[in-house]
C-alpha positions as CSV (number, residue, x, y, z in Angstrom):
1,X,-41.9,70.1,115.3
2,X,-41.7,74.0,116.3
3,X,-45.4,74.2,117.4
4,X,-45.6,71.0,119.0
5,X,-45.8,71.0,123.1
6,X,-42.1,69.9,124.8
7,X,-40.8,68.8,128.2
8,X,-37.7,70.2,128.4
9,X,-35.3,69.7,131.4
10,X,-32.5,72.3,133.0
11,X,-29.3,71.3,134.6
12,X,-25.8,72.5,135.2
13,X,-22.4,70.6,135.4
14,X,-19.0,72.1,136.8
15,X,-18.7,74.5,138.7
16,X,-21.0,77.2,140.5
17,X,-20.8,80.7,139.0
18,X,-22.6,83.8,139.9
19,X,-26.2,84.2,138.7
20,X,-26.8,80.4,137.3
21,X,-30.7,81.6,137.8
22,X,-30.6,84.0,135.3
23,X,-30.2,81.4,132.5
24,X,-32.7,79.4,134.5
25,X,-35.2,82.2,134.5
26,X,-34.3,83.5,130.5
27,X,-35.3,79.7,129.9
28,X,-38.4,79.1,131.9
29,X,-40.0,82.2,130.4
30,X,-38.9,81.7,127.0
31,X,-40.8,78.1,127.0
32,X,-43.7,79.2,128.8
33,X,-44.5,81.6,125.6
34,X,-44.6,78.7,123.5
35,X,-46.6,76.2,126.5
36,X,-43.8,74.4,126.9
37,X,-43.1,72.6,130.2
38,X,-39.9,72.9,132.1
39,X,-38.3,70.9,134.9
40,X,-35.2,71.6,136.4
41,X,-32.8,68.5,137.3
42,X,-30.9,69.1,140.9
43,X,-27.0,68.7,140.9
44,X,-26.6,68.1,137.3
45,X,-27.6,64.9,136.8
46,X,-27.8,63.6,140.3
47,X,-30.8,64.1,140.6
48,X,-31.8,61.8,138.0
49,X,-29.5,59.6,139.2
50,X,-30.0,59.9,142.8
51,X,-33.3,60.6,143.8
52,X,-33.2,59.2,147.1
53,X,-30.7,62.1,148.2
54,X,-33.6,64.8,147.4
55,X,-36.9,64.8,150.1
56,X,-38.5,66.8,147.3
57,X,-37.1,64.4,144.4
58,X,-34.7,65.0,141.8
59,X,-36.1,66.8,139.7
60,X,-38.9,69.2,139.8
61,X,-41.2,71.5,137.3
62,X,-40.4,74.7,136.8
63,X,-42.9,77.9,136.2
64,X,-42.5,81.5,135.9
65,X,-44.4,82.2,139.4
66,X,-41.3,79.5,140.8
67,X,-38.7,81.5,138.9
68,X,-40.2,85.7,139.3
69,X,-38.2,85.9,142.4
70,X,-35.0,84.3,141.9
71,X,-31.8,87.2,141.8
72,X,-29.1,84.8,142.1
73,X,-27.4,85.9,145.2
74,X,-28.2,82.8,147.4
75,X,-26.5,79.9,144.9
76,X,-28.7,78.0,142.1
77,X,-32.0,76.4,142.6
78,X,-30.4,73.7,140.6
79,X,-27.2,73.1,142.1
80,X,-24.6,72.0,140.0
81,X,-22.5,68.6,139.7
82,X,-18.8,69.5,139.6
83,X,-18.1,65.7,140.1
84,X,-20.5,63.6,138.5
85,X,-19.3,62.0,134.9
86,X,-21.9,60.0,134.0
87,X,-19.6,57.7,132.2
88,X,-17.8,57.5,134.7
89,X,-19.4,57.1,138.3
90,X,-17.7,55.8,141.2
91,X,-19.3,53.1,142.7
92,X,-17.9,50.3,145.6
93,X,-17.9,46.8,144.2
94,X,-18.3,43.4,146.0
95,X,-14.8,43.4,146.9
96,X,-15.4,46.6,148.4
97,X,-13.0,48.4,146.3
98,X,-13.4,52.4,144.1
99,X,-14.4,51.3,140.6
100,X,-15.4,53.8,137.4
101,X,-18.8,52.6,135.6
102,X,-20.6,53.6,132.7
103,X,-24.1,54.8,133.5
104,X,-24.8,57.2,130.6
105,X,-27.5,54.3,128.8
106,X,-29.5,54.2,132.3
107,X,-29.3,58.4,132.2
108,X,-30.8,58.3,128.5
109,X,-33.0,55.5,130.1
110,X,-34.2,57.5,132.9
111,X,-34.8,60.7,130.3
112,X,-36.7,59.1,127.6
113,X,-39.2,57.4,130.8
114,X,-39.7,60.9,132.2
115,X,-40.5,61.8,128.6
116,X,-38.1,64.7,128.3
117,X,-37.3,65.6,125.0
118,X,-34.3,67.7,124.9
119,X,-31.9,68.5,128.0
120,X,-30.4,72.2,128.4
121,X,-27.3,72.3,130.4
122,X,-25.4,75.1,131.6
123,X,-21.4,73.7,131.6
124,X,-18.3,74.4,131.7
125,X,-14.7,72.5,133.0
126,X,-15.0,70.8,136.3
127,X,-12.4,72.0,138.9
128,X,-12.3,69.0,140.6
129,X,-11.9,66.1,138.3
130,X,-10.6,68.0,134.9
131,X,-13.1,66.3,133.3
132,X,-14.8,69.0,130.7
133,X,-18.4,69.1,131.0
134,X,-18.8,70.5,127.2
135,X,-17.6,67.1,126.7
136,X,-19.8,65.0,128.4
137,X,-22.7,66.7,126.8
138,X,-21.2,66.0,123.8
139,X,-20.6,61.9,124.3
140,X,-24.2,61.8,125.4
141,X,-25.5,63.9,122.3
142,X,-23.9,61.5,120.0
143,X,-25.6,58.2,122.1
144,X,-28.8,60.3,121.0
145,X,-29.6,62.8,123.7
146,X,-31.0,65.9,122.8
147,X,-29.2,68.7,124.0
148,X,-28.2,72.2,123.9
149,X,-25.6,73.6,125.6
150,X,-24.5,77.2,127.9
151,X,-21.2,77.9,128.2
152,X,-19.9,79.2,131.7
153,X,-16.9,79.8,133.1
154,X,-15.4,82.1,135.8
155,X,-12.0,82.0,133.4
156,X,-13.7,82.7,130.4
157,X,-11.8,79.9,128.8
158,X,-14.6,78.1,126.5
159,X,-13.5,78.3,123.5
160,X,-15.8,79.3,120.5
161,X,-17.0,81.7,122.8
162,X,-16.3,85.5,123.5
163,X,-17.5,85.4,126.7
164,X,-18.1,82.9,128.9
165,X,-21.5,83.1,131.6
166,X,-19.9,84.0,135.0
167,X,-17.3,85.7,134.2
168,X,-17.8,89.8,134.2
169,X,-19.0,88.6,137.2
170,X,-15.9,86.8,138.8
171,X,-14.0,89.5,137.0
172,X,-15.6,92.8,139.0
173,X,-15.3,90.6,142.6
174,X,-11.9,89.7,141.9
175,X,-11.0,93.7,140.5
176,X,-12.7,94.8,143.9
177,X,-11.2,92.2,146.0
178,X,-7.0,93.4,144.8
179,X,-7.7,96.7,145.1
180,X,-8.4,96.4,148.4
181,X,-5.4,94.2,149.0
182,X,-3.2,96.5,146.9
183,X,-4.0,99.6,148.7
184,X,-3.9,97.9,152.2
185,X,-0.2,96.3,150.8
186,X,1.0,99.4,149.8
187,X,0.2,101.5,153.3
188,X,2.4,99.0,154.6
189,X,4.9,99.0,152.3
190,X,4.6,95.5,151.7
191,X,4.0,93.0,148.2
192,X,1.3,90.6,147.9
193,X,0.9,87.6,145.4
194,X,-2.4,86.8,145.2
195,X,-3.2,83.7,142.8
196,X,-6.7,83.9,141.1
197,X,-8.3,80.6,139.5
198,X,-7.2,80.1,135.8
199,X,-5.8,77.1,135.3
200,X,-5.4,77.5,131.4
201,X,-6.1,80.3,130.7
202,X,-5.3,84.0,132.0
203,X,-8.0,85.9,131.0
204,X,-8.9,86.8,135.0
205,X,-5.6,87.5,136.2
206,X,-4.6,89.6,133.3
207,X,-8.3,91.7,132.8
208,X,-8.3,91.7,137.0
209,X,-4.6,92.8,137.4
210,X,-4.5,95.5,135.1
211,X,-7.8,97.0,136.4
212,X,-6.5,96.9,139.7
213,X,-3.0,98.5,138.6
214,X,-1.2,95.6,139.7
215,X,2.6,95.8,139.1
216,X,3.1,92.4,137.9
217,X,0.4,89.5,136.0
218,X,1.7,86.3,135.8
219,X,-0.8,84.0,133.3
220,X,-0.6,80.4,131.7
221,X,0.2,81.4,128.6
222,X,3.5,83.4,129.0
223,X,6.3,81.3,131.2
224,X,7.6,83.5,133.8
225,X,11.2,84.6,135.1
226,X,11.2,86.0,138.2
227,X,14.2,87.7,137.9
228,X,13.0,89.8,135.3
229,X,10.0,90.4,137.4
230,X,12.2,91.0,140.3
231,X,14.0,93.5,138.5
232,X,11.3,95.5,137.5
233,X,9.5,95.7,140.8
234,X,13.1,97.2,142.1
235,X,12.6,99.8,139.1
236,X,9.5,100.8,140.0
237,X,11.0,101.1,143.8
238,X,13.7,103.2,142.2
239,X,11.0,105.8,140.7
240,X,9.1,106.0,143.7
241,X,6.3,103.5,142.6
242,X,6.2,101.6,146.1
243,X,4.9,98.0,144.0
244,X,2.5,96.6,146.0
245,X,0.2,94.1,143.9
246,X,1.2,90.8,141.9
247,X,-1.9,88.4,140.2
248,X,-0.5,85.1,139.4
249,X,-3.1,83.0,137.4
250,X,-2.8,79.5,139.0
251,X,-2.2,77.6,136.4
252,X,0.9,80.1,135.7
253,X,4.5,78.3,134.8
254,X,8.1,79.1,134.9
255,X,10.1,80.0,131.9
256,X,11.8,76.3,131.2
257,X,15.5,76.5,132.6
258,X,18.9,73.7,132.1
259,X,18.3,73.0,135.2
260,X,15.1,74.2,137.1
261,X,15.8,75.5,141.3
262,X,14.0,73.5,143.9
263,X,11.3,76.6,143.9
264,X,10.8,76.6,140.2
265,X,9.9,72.8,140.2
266,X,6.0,72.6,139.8
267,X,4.8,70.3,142.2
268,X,2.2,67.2,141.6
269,X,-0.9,68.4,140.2
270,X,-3.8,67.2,142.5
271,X,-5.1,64.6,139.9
272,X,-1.6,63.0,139.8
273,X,-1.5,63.0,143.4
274,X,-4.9,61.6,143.7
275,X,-3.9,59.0,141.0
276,X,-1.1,57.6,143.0
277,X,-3.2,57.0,146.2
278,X,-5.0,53.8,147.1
279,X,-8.9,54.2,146.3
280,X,-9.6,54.2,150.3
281,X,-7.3,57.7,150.5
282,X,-10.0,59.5,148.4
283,X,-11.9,62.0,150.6
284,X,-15.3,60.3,149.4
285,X,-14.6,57.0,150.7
286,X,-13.0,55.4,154.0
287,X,-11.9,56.7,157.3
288,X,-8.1,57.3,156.1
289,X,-9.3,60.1,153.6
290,X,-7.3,63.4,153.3
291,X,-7.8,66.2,151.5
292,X,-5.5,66.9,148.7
293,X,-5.4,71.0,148.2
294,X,-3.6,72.9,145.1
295,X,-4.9,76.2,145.7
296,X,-2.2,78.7,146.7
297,X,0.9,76.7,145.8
298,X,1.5,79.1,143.1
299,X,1.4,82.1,145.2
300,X,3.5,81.1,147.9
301,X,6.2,79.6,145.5
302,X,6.5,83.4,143.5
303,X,6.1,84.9,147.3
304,X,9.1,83.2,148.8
305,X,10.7,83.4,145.8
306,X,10.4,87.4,145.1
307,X,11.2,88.0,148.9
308,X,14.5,86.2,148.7
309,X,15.3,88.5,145.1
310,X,14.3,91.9,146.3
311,X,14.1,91.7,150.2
312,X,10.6,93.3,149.8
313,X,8.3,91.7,152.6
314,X,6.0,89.5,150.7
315,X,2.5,87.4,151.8
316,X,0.6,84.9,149.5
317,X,-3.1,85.3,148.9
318,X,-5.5,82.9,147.7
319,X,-9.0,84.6,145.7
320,X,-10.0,80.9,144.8
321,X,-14.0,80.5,145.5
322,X,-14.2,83.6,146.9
323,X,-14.7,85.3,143.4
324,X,-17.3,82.7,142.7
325,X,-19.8,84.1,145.4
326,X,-21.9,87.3,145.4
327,X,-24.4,88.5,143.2
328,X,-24.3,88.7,139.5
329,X,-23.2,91.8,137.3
330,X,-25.8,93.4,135.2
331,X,-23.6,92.5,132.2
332,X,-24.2,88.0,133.6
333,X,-28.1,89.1,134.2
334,X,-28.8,90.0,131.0
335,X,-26.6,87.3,129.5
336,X,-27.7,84.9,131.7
337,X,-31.6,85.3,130.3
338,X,-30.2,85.8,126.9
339,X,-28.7,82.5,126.9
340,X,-31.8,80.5,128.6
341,X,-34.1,82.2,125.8
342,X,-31.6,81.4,123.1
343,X,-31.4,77.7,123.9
344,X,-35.0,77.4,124.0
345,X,-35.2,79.3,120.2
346,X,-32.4,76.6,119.1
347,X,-34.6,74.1,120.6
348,X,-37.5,75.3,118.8
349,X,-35.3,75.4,115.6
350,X,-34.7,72.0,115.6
351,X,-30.6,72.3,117.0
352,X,-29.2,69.6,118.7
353,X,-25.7,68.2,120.1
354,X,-24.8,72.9,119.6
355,X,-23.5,75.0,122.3
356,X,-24.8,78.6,122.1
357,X,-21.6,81.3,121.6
358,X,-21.9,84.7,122.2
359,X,-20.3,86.8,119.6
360,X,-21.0,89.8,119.8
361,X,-23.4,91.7,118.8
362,X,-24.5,88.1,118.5
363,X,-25.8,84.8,120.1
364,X,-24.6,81.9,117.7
365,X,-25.3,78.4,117.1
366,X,-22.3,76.2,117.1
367,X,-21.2,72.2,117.0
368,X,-20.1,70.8,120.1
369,X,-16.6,69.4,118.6
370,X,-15.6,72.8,117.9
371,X,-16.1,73.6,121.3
372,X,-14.5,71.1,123.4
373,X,-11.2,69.2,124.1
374,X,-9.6,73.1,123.6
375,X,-9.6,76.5,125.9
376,X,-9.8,79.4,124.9
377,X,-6.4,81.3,126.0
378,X,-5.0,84.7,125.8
379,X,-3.0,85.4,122.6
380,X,0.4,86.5,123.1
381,X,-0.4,89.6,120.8
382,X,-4.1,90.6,122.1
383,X,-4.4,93.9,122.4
384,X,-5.1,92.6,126.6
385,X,-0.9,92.1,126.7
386,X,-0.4,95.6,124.4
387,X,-1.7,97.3,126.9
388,X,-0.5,95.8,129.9
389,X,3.0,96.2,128.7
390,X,2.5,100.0,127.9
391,X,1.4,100.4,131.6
392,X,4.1,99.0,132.8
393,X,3.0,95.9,134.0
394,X,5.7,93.1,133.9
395,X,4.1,89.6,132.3
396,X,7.7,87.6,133.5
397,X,9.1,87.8,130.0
């Protein structure tokens, strides 16, 4: 099995991150060593899917000449599928109404014709529908598919993993990106909330915010007063610290409350709101579509809300995207091509239906169940909250 010749296919679901090529590269020359071929599959399974949508097709071979120049700053030559579920594809039916279908038997269909014998994919949790991409993997791994799997996240919150692809990289773009708004806040002696992606976990506001020497981190994981954060920013006023800088992770919560204040009430998540509206209002089908937007709701609620309990000027930020653009850190590049050579070794070993983790010193082998359905969240008592609180960071608490 480890010396016979393989087709092996590349793809990535969820969301863009910063240097997807790097894995793509790390794999393409791994395989080539061992005369493997290599395709790459555009838009996560789209392309398989879709091939109309492509003038060059769907999918494509890859080779090291096609891969020698790739450096990551200009998106993926894959794309990625944030959307697609393949058990789940939205479709029009004769009635002309939004219904959900299984498609994953045509996908393993369409694999086993294009005689592809084991899929890498490079996933992570979709921002758009919820739906975790680890998971996916794992349903079609247990129909039969052969897979391995790269975790990648700009929140770092795959669990079974130390660190996430993507994420040193959103990390230094977001570190850069509040500086400069903390410095350009505190000239004019005003506060800014900026809200940085994390929806369940607070890994980036929390490593982000206390690099930038923000004055207050709000994350998922510890519910927030604002009083208390109020009352520390006057503190810091008090001692001639001009506070300038408050993160809020987006997926940040109140400290529960008898009887919770018009601003503390958490409005509709998108996929509730999305949920309630007739098929036709979704922004992929009919002429009435809108778009339904959650990004920033968080910081303008804490904005509002910490101008009206300390009279300090406030103005809400949104990072959102932003810190998925830009080139990759050294620290992704070399992770990158350590996880596309990795999955091509577990491929060669034999693994299947396994996610590569990397914990260090070490890249490690392990199920998919233990990786999905969960995040992987900031403990209360890392040594990340420690040290924030000895700086003199407030957490809400």
């Amino acid at each position: 099995m480890t010396g016979a010749s393989k087709r092996i296919a590349i793809n990535s679901g969820g969301g863009y991150v910063p240097g997807l090529d790097a894995v793509v590269t790390g794999a393409v020359l791994a395989a080539s060593r061992l005369g493997w071929e290599v395709f790459g599959i555009r838009d996560g399974y789209d392309g398989l899917f879709f091939p109309d949508r492509y003038p060059d097709g769907g999918w494509f071979k890859l080779s090291p000449k096609e891969v020698e120049n790739l450096n990551g700053t200009r998106g993926s030559i894959l794309g990625t599928a944030a959307r697609t579920d393949p058990f789940r594809i939205r479709t029009l039916n004769a009635d002309n109404q939004v219904e959900e279908i299984d498609r994953s038997a045509e996908l393993l269909s369409i694999i086993e014709a294009a005689k592809i014998d084991t899929v890498i994919s490079i996933v992570g949790a979709s921002a758009i529908t919820g739906t975790h991409a680890l998971t996916v993997s794992f349903k079609l791994s247990r129909k039969g598919l052969q897979t391995v799997c790269i975790p990648k996240s700009i929140e770092n919150d795959i669990a079974a993993t130390a660190l996430s692809f993507g994420f040193n990289s959103a990390l230094s773009c977001a570190t850069e990106t509040l500086e400069r708004i903390r410095a350009g806040a505190c000239d004019v002696h005003r506060l800014a909330v900026v809200e940085v992606p994390g929806q369940h976990a607070g890994w980036l506001a929390l490593q982000a915010g206390m690099a930038a020497g923000a004055d207050a981190v709000l994350i998922p994981e510890i519910p927030y007063d604002l009083s208390k954060v109020a009352t520390r920013l006057l503190e810091s006023e008090r001692t001639g610290r001009k506070p300038a800088l408050v993160v809020a992770a987006e997926g940040s919560i109140p400290l529960p409350r008898g009887v919770a204040s018009s601003l503390d009430r958490r409005p509709a998540r998108s996929s509730d709101l999305r949920a309630s509206l007739s098929p036709l209002s979704d922004p992929e089908f009919g002429d009435g579509a809108r778009v339904i937007e959650r990004a920033g709701i968080t910081a303008e609620r804490v904005a509002l809300e910490l101008q009206r309990r300390t009279d300090l000027e406030t103005f809400p930020i949104v990072l959102g995207q932003l810190v998925r653009g830009g080139a990759p850190t050294a620290v992704d590049r070399q992770l990158g091509l350590a996880y596309g050579a990795g999955a091509v070794r577990a491929i060669k070993s034999g693994k299947s239906g396994v996610m590569l983790a990397f914990q260090p010193p070490d890249l490690k082998l392990v199920p998919l169940p233990e990786a999905i359905n969960r995040y992987r969240t900031v403990p209360i008592d890392s040594e990340f909250v420690h040290v924030a609180r000895e700086l003199g960071m407030s957490l809400g608490d």
